[in-house]
N, C-alpha and C positions, 0 to 999 in steps of 0.2 A: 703650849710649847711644842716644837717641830719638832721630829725624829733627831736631827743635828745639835741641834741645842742640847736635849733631853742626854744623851753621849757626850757632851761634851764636858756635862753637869758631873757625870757620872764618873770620868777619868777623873775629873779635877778630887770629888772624893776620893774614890776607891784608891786611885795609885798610891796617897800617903799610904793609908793602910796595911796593902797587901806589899809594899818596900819595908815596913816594920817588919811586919811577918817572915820577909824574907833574910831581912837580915836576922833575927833572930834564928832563924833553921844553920845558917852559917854559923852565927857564933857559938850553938849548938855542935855541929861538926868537928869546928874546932876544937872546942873544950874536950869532944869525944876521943879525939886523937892527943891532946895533952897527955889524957890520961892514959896512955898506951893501945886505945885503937889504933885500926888501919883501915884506908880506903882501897877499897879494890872496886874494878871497872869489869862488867862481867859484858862479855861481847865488843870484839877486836875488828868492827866493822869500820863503814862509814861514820856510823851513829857513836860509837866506842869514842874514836878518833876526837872527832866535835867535842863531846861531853868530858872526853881527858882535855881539851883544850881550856874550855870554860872553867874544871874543873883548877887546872893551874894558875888562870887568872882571877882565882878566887882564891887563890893561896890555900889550897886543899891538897896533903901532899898524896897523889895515888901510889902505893906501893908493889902494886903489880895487873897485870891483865890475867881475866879468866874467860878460857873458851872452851866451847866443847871440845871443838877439834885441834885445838893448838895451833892454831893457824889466824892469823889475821894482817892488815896493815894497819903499822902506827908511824906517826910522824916523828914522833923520839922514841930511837934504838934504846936509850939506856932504861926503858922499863920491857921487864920482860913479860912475854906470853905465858902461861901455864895453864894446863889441862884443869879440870875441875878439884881434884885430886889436892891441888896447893892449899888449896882450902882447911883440909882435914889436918894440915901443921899447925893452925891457930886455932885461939881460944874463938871458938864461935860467939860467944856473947864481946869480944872485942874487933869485929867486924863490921861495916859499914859497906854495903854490896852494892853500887850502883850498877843496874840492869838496862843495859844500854841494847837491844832487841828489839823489834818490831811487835808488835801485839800478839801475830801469828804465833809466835814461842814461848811469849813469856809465863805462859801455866805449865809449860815443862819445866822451867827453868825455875820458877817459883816451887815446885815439887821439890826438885834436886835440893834447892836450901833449906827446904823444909826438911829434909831426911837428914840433913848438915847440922840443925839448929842453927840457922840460921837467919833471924829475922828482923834485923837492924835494916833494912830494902830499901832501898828506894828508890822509885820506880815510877813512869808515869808511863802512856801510850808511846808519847814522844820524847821521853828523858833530853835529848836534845836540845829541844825546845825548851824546856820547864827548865833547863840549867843557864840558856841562855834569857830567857826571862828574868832569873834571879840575878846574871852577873850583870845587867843592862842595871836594873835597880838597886846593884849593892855599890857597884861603881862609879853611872852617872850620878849628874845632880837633879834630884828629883824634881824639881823647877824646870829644868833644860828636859827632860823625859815624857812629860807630862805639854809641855808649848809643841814639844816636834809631834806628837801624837795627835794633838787638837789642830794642828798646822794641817793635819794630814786630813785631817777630815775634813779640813775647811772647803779641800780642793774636790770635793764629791756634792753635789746636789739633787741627785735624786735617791728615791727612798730606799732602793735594791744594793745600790753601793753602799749605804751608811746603813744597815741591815748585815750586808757579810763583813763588812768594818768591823761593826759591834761584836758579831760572833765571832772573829777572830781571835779579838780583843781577849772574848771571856774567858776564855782558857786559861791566861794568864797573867791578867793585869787588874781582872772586875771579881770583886766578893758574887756568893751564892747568890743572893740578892739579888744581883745586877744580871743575871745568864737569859738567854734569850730561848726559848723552847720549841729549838722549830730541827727536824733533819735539815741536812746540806741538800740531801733530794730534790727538799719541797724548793729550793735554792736554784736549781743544775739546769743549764742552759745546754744547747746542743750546739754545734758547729764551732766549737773554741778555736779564738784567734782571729776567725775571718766572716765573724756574725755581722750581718747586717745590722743589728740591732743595736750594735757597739761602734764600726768605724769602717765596715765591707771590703771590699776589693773594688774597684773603677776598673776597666776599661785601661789597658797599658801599664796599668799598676809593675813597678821595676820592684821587686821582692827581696828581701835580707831574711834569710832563716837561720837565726844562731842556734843551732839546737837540732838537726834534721831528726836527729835517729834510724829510724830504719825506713822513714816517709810516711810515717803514720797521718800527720797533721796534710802530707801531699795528698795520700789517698781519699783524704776527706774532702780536699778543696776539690780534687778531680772527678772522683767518683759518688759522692755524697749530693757536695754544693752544685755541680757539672757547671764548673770555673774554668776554665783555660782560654779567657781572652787576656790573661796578662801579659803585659810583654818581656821579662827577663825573670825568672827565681834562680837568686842562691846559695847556694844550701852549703851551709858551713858544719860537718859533723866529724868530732877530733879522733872519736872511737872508728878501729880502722875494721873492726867487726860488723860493724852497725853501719857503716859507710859505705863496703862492699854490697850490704843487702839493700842502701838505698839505691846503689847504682843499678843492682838488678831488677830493682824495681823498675827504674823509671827506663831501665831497656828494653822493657817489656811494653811501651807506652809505643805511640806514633810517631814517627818521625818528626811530625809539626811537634809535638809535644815534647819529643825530647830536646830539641833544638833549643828551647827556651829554658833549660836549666842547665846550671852552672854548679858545679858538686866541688869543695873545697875543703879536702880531708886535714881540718886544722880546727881550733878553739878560738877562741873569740873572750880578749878578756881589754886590762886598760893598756899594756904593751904589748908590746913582742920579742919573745922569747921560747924557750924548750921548758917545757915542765913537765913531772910525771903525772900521773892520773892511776886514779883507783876505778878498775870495770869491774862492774854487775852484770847480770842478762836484764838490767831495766834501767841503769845507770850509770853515769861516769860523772866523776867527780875529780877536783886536782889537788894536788897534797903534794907538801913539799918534804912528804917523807917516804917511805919506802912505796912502791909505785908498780904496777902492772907494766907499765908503757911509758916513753915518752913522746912527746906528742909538742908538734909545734902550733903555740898560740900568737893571733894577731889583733892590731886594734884595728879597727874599720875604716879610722881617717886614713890610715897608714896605706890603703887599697884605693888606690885610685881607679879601676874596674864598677865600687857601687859605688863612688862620690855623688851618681844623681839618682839614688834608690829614692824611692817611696811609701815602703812599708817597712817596719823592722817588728819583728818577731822575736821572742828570746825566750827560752827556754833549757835554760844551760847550770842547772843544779847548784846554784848560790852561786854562781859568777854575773848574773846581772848586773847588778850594781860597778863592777873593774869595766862590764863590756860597754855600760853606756857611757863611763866616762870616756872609755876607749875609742868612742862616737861624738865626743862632745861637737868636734867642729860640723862633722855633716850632721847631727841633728839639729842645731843650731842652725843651719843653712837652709837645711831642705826641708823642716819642719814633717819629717814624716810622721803619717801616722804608726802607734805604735800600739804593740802588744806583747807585754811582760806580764812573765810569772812574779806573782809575790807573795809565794807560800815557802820556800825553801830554809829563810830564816824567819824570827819573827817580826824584828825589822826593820825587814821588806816591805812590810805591810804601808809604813808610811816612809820609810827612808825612798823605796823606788817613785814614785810619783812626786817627791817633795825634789827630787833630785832632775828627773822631766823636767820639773816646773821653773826650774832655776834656769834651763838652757834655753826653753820655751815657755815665759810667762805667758804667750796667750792659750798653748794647750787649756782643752776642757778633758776633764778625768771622768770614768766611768770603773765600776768597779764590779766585775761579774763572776759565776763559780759554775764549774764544768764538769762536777764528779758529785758521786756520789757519799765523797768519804772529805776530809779536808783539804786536801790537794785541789788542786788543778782550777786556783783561784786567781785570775790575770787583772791589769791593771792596763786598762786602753785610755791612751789618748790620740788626740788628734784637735786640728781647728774647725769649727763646725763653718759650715760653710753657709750661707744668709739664706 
């Protein structure tokens, strides 16, 4: 049996199973809160935000946020913030703490409830993730969950894509059983985005970068790959922080070099409109509730300037999937090659390529990982050429 097969074998089990499971930890939840628990959301971040979302479309009521510093963004005013402190008003054995944190924190944070009594937790690296896992399996139908997953793989035939597939997977969809035992390391390719080994840059190549940030991904093509025979890049970055420092970057470039980039301090989603956005110093993300910034976002057909691009790029923190609808006609048209991120939800993993595939049945998929940790795992396509 092939690698493909063998995963495919392996969803069609696991999935019933670990949707029992999940749905029992919910009606768990539930029952706990019948009985007079409460949920609380501890970290008022990006990750907070998300995991209150999932959390209400699992009809989980949360009854307040905890931070340390009283400070966060949420997309619904009516639950409030409180310092740690709110805490010590309740019965700690009737608490239910979801730790919505990055790894970095979370043995602080674990201490503080432990001096609370409090250890009803739950917790994972990526709460996130692991919450959206659960409401994709308590929600859909397990038939429909299970076909778009194996759809997904279908669109991968070699052994490296259906490898970080699988590993993706285990986190949360495959029993112990099923886990693959390998680091991301052994995994991690270099030059993400514009590897040869995936779908390269040509010669005149007209570039779409949704996502520039500060030109991390430029400095690689420029100074790493020593690329600059394309002929147009442009760089679409919403965050007006991160936008300035790409500009300075590439002032700093040659004149032949700067002349070919096109800087467009806006977001990239499926319309065009104003929305707010939540900054980091490593991220921006867009929320339709309390907001850093507003910021105008566009769709790409709507720009007649790239209508004859030929590479698209995206790396735009869970808005892929809005920006390539927002793309359907010129991807449709121009068949570019492509490189997206599909690690920001879970997903992504096969909703972005299943979603290529529908605009561009001949694209062939490739599926590669560029870090060292779970991140920075993209999904290329393109038409191979004879």
């Amino acid at each position: 049996m092939n690698l493909k097969d063998k995963l495919k074998g392996i969803v069609m089990q696991d999935i019933p199973l670990i949707s029992l499971k999940r749905k029992a930890q919910i009606t768990e939840w539930k029952k706990q809160i019948m009985e007079g628990a409460i949920a609380v959301i501890w970290g008022a971040g990006v990750m907070g935000e998300r995991c209150y979302r999932y959390l209400e479309a699992l009809e989980i009521p949360v009854s307040f946020i905890v931070d340390t510093y009283k400070r966060g963004t949420f997309l619904n005013e009516r639950i409030s913030i409180f310092s740690q402190e709110e805490l010590e008003k309740y019965n700690p054995d009737k608490i239910i703490c979801f730790v919505a944190v990055g790894g970095g924190v979370f043995e602080v944070i674990k201490k503080e409830l432990d001096k609370k009594n409090i250890f009803n937790i739950v917790s994972d690296n990526y709460l996130d993730f692991y919450l959206e896992s659960i409401s994709i399996m308590v929600r859909e139908d397990i038939d429909k969950i299970i076909n778009n997953i194996i759809s997904g793989i279908e669109l991968f035939d070699d052994n490296e894509s259906i490898m970080i597939y699988w590993r993706h997977l285990q986190d949360y969809f495959l029993t112990s059983e099923h886990c693959l035992n390998f680091n991301w390391t052994d995994m991690a390719i270099p030059n993400q985005y514009f590897t040869n080994e995936c779908v390269g840059i040509e010669k005149d190549e007209i570039i779409i970068e949704c996502g520039s940030f500060i030109g991390d991904s430029i400095k690689e093509l420029l100074e790493i790959m020593k690329r600059d025979d394309f002929k147009l890049y442009y760089c679409f970055e919403m965050n007006k922080n991160n936008f300035k420092k790409l500009e300075s970057y590439l002032y700093n470039q040659s004149p032949q070099i700067q002349k070919k980039f096109i800087c467009i301090n806006k977001g990239v989603a499926d319309n065009n409109r104003y929305i707010g956005y939540i900054n980091s110093s490593i991220t921006s993300a867009l929320t339709e509730g309390k907001c850093d910034e507003y910021v105008e976002i566009v769709a790409l057909d709507t720009i007649n300037e790239v209508s004859n691009c030929s590479f698209i790029k995206m790396d735009i923190e869970g808005s892929e999937k809005a920006a390539i609808k927002g793309a359907k006609r010129l991807i449709s048209n121009n068949k570019p090659k492509c490189a997206i991120c599909t690690y920001h939800y879970v997903a992504d993993l096969w909703e972005i390529p299943l979603l290529l595939q529908s605009i561009v049945p001949e694209y062939n998929f490739l599926l590669r990982h560029h870090s060292n940790g779970w991140s920075e795992t993209v999904c290329y396509a393109s038409i191979f050429s004879e």
